[in-house]
VOKEDREN-322031 format. One record per residue (C-alpha): residue number from 0; x, y, z. Coordinates in steps of 0.001 Angstrom, whole numbers. Example, Ala and Ser with C-alpha at 12.3 -4.5 7.8 and 13.67 -1.06 7.14 Angstrom:
BEGIN
ATOM pos       u       v       w
ATOM   0   12300   -4500    7800
ATOM   1   13670   -1060    7140
END
This chain:
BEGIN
ATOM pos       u       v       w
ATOM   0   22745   -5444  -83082
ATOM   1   19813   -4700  -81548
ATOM   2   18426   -1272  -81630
ATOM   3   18150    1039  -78342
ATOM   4   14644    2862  -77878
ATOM   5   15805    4866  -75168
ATOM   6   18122    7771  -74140
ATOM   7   19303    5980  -71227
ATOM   8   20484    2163  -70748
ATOM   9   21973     354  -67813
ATOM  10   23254   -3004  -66911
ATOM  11   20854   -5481  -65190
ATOM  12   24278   -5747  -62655
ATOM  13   23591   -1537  -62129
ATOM  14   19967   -1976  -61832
ATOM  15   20270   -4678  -59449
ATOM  16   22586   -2004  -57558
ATOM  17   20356    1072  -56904
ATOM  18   17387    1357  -58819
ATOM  19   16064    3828  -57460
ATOM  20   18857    6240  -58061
ATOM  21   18954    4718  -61856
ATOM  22   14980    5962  -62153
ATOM  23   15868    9741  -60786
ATOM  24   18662    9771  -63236
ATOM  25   16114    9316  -65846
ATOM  26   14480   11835  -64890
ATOM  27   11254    9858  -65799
ATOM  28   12026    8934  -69543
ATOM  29   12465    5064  -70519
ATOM  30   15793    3225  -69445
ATOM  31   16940     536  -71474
ATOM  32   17908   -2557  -69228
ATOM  33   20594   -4376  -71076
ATOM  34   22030   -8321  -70781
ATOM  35   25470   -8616  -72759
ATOM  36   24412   -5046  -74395
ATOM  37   20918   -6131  -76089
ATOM  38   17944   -4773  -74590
ATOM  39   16853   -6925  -72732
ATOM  40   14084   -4725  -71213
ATOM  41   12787   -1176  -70766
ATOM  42   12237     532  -67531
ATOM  43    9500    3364  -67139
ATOM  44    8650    5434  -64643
ATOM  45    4855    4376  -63286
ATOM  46    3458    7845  -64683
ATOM  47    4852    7336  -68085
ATOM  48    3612    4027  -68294
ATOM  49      22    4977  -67283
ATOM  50     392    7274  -69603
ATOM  51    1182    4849  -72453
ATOM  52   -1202    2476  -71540
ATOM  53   -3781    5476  -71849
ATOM  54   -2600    6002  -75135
ATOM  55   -2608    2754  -76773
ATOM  56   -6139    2799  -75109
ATOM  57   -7409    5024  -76982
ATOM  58   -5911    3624  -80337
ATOM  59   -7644     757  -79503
ATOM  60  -10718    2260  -79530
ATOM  61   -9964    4434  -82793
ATOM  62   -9234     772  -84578
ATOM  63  -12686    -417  -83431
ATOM  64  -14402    2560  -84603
ATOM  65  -12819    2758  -87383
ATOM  66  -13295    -746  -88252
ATOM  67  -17390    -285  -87115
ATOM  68  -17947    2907  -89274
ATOM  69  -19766     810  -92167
ATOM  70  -22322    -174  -89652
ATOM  71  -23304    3105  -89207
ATOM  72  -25938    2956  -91728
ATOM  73  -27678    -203  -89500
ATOM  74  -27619    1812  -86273
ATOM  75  -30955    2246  -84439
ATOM  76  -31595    5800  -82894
ATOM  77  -32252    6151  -79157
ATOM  78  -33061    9346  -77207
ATOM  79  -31038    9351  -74138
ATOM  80  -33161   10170  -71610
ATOM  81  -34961    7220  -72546
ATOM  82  -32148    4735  -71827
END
């Protein structure tokens, strides 16, 4: 069985119902959508998911700094107020 990620789940039959109601219950944390009780999706609330994308984001960027930080030693130095 699949594993839940979420404190909250509800059928795609409930969600079709009132989702609006389903979102205030969750009080803005993730609700697991579920099809024959398997996730079938995850439902955030738009500020959480801004945040998250925000997030990963910045990961991002950590990866591609990290992954850069042995060209360091070719970088060319600029003054700013030249640019």
């Amino acid at each position: 069985m699949n594993q839940i990620l979420a404190a909250h789940s509800v059928s795609i039959s409930e969600l079709k119902r009132n989702p609006t109601a389903i979102l205030e219950q969750a009080e803005g944390l993730p609700v697991a959508v579920l099809n024959h009780n398997k996730p079938a999706a995850y439902l955030l609330a738009a500020e959480t998911y801004e945040k998250l994308m925000e997030l990963l984001d910045d990961y991002q960027l950590t990866q591609l700094i990290t992954a850069r930080q042995h060209e360091k030693s070719q970088a060319i130095e600029v003054n700013i107020d030249d640019l």
